[in-house]
C-alpha positions in Angstrom: 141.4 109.2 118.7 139.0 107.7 121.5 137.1 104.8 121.0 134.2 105.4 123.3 132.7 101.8 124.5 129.4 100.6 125.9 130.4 96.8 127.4 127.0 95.0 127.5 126.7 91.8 129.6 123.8 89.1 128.9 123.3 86.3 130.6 124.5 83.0 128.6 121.7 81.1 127.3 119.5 84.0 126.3 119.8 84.2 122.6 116.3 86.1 122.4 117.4 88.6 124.4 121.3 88.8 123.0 119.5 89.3 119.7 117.0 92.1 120.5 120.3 93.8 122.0 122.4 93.5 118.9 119.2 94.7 116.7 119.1 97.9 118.4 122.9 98.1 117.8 122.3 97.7 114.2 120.3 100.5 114.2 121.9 102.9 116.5 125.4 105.2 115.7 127.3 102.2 117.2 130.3 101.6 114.4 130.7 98.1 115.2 130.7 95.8 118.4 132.7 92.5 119.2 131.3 89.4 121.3 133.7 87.6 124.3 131.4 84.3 125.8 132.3 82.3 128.7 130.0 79.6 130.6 127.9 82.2 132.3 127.9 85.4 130.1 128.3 86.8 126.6 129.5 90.7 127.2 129.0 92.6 123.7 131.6 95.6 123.5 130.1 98.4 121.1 131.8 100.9 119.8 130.8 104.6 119.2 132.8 107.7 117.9 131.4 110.0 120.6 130.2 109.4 124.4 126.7 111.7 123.1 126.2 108.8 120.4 127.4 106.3 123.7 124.8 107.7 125.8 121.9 107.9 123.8 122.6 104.4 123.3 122.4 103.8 126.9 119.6 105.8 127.8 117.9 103.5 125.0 118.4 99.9 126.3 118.4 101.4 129.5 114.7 99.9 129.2 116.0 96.1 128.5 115.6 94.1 131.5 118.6 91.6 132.0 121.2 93.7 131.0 124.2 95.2 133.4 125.9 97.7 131.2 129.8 99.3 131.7 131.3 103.1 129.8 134.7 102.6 129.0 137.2 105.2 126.9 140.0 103.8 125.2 142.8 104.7 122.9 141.4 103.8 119.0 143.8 100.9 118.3 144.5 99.9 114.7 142.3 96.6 114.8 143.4 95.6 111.2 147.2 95.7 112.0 146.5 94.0 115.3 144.8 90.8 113.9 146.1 90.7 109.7 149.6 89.0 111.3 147.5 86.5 113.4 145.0 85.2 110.8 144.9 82.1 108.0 142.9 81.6 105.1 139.3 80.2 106.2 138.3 77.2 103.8 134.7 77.3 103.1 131.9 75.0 102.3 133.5 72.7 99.3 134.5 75.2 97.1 135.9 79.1 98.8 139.0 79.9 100.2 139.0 83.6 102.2 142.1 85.5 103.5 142.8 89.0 104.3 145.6 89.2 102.3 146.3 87.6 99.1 150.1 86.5 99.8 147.9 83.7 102.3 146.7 82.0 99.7 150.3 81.1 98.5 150.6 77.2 98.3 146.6 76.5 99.2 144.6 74.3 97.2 144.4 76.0 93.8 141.0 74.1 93.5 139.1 76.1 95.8 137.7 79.5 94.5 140.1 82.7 96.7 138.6 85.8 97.6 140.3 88.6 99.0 138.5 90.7 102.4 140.4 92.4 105.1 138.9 91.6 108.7 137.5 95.1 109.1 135.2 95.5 112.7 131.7 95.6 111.6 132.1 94.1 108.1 131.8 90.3 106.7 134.6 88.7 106.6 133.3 85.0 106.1 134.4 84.3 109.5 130.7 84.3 111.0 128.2 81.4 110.6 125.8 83.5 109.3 128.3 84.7 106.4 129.4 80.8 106.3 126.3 79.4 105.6 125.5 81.9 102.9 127.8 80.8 101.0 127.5 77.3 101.3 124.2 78.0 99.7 125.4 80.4 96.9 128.3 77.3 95.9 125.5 74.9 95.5 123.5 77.0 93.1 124.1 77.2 89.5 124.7 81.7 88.9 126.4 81.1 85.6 124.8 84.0 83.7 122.0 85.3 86.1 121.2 88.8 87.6 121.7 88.4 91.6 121.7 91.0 94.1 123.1 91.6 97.5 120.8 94.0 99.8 122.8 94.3 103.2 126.4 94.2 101.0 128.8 95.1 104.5 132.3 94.0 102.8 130.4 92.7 99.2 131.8 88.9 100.2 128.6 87.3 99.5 128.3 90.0 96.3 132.0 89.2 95.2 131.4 85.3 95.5 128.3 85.6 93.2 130.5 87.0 90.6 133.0 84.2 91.0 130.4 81.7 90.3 130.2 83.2 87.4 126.5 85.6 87.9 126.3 88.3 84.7 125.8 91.2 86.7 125.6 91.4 90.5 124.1 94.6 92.6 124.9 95.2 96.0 123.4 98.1 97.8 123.8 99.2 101.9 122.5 101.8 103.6 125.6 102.8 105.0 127.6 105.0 103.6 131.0 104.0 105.0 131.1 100.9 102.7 131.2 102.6 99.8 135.2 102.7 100.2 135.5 99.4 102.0 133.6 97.9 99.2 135.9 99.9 96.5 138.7 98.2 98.3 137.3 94.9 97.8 136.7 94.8 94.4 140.2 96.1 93.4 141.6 93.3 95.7 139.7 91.0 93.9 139.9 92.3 90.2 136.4 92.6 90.0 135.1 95.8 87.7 132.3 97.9 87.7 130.6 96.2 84.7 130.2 92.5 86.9 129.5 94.4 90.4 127.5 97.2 91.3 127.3 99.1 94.3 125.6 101.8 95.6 124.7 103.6 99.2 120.6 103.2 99.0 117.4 101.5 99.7 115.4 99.3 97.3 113.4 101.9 95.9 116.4 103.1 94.1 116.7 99.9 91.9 113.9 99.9 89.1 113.6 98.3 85.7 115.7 95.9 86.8 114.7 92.1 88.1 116.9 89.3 89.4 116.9 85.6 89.9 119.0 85.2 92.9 118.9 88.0 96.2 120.8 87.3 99.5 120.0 89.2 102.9 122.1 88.4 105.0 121.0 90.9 108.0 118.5 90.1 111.1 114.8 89.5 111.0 113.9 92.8 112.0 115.6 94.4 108.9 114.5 91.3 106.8 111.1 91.0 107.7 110.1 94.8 106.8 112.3 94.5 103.3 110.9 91.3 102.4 107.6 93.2 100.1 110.1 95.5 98.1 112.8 92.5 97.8 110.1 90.7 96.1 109.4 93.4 93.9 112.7 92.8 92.1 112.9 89.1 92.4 111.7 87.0 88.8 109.2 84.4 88.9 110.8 81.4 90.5 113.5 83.4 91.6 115.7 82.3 95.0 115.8 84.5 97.9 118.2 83.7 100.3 117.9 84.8 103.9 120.2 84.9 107.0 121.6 86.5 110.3 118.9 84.9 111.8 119.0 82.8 115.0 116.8 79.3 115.5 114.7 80.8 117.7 113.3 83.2 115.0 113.1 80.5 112.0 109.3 80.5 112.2 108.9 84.3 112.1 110.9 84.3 109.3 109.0 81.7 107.4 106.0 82.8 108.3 106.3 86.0 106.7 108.0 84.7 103.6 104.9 82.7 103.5 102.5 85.8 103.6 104.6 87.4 100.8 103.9 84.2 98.2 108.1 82.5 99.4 108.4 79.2 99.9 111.1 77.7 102.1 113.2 75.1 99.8 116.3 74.7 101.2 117.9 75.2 105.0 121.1 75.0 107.2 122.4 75.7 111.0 125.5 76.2 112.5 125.2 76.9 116.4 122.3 79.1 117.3 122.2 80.5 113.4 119.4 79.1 110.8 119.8 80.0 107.1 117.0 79.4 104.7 116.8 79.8 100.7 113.2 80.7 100.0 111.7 80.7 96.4 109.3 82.8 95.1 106.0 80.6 93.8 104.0 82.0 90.7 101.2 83.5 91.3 99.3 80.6 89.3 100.9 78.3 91.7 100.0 79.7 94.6 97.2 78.4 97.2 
């Protein structure tokens, strides 16, 4: 097998443009990417399963100004086997503990809540501020016995650590289809069954009669922004919403379009060049 890779070099101190790049990537065949910074650039390698998928890719940012771009064929390597060995249990916020494998979390605090997710390219694996700050929002909320969905689910971490807070019934739903195994995976790592955690490859518009009182997104602001109306559409009165994969610089747009969709902001974090916000949906009585 041939990993066929695009290596795309930003200047450093461009986050607006390094995000517009990786939101194409989001939305192209690319089947994951991984970042290496220095002082002076950030080069983002993406990965495709064929040099056609590669070069329409190309042909597409081809357009970007700023951007010096490099082919490069490789032999697939075995990513998981290569990096499991090397890694330790991430302690997060006050009260998660994430490994790859379970035998890591022999002789660590037994206070702190474990879950189980194999660092998988492309997928969650707590490891990223985004994911980080997520759930130091989720571990400050009170889920025992609510409804809560995941739209975006990747690896289901932030959809597994609802149910450990105790949620009643969690939903995560992704639009691509190769999580449905890698989610599988994750819940039979982490004992979780069917009847706490539900998943399913689909949009929104495939959830009805059901409403929830907690939703996370953690994506970027051009899939956010567009979901916001039909997230909404499932979210209770006073419901939370929280929102991230989303750099400082686009903070406002966020906002502003909660805003326009009757969300205000209640809460926020940042880690680096990454904002989090948990957004609340107002009554419509209590509304301006």
């Amino acid at each position: 097998m041939i990993d066929y890779i695009l290596e795309i070099t930003i200047p450093t101190g461009n986050p607006p443009l390094e995000e517009h790049v990786r939101g194409l990537l989001f939305l192209s065949a690319s089947t994951g990417d991984i970042l290496l910074e220095d002082d002076w650039f950030h080069v983002i390698s993406a990965f495709f399963d064929s040099p056609e998928d590669r070069a329409r890719f190309l042909e597409e940012i081809a357009v970007v100004e700023g951007l010096e771009t490099r082919s490069v064929d490789q032999p697939r390597q075995d990513w998981l086997e290569l990096y499991q060995q090397t890694l330790e249990p991430m302690l997060i916020g006050r009260r998660f503990i994430v490994a790859p494998e379970r035998r890591l979390l022999e002789g660590e605090p037994g206070d702190r809540i474990p879950i189980v997710i194999p660092q998988e390219r492309a997928f969650g694996t707590g490891s990223h501020e985004t994911t980080a700050l997520c759930l130091e929002m989720l571990e400050a909320m009170d889920l025992a016995g609510r409804n809560c969905l995941d739209i975006g689910t990747g690896s289901a971490l932030l959809a597994i650590a609802m149910v450990r807070l105790e949620a009643a019934r969690v939903v995560a739903c992704d639009n691509d289809v190769d999580t449905l195994g890698l989610v599988s995976g994750n819940l039979k790592r982490n004992s979780i069954s069917s009847d706490r955690l539900l998943h399913f490859v689909g949009s929104l518009e495939a959830i009805r009669g059901a409403r929830f009182s907690l939703a996370t997104m953690n994506i970027i602001p051009e899939v956010i922004i567009p979901l916001l109306p039909d997230a909404i559409r499932l979210l209770e009165e006073d419901a939370a919403l929280i929102v991230s994969g989303i750099l400082t610089t686009r903070r406002e747009d966020v906002v502003a379009a909660a805003r326009l969709h009757g969300l205000k902001l209640e809460r926020e974090a940042s880690r680096g060049e990454w904002w989090c916000g948990q957004l609340k949906r107002v009554p419509e009585a209590g509304r301006a």
